[in-house]
N, C-alpha and C positions, 0 to 999 in steps of 0.2 A: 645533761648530755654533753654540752659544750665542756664542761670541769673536766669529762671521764675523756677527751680527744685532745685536748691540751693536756691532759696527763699522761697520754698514749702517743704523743708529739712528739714533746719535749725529749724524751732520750734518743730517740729518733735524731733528733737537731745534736743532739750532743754526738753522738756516734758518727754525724754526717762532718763536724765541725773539726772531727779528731782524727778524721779519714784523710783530711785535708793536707795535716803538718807534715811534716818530715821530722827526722831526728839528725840529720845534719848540722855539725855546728859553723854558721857562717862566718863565726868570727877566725878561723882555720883557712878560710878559702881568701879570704881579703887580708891583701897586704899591700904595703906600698910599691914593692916592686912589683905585682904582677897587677896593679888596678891604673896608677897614673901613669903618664904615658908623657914626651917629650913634645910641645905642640909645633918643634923645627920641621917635623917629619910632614904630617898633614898639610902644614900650612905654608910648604915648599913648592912655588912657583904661582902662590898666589899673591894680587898686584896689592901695595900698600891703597889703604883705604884713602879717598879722596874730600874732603868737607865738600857736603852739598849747600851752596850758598842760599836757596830759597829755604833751608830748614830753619835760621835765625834770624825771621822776617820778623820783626815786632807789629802783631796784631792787638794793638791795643784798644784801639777803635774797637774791635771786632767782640774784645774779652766786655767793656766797658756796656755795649750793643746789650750783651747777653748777662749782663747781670743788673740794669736797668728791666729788660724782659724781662727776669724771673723776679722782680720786687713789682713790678704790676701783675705781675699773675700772684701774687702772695698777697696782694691788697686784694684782687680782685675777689680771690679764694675767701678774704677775712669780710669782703663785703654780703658776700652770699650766705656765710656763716650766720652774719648776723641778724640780715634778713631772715633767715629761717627760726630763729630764736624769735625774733620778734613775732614771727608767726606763731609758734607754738605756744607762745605766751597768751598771745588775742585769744588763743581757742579756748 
């Protein structure tokens, strides 16, 4: 019963999939002069960008912090691993 409505689908999806397309060729519609655009225009009357000084704060302490943390949780993870081996093993 399932074979005979996957067979009764199927053309169904195709027919659905083919409804979809156009026959338009897009490589007609895109070109360089009518796609890119000169960025003088938009970006006329807006302020030059400013370095924001707390962005190249050296965190290193902080990086050093969090990759010490994640090598005890990878022990800690390989200790529990192991524990449980050793239990399955006893049984």
């Amino acid at each position: 019963m399932r074979k005979f409505a996957y067979a009764a689908l199927a053309p169904l999806a195709a027919l659905a999939l083919a409804s979809c397309g156009s026959t338009e060729d897009a490589s007609e519609d895109a070109e360089a002069e009518n796609v890119e655009i000169s960025a003088d225009g938009p970006m006329a009357g807006v302020d030059e960008p400013v370095e924001d000084p707390d962005a190249a704060t050296d965190d290193t302490a902080a990086t050093e912090d969090a990759i010490a943390a994640g090598e005890a949780a990878a022990d800690a993870a390989a200790d529990v691993q192991a524990a449980a081996s050793e239990d399955a093993a006893a049984q």
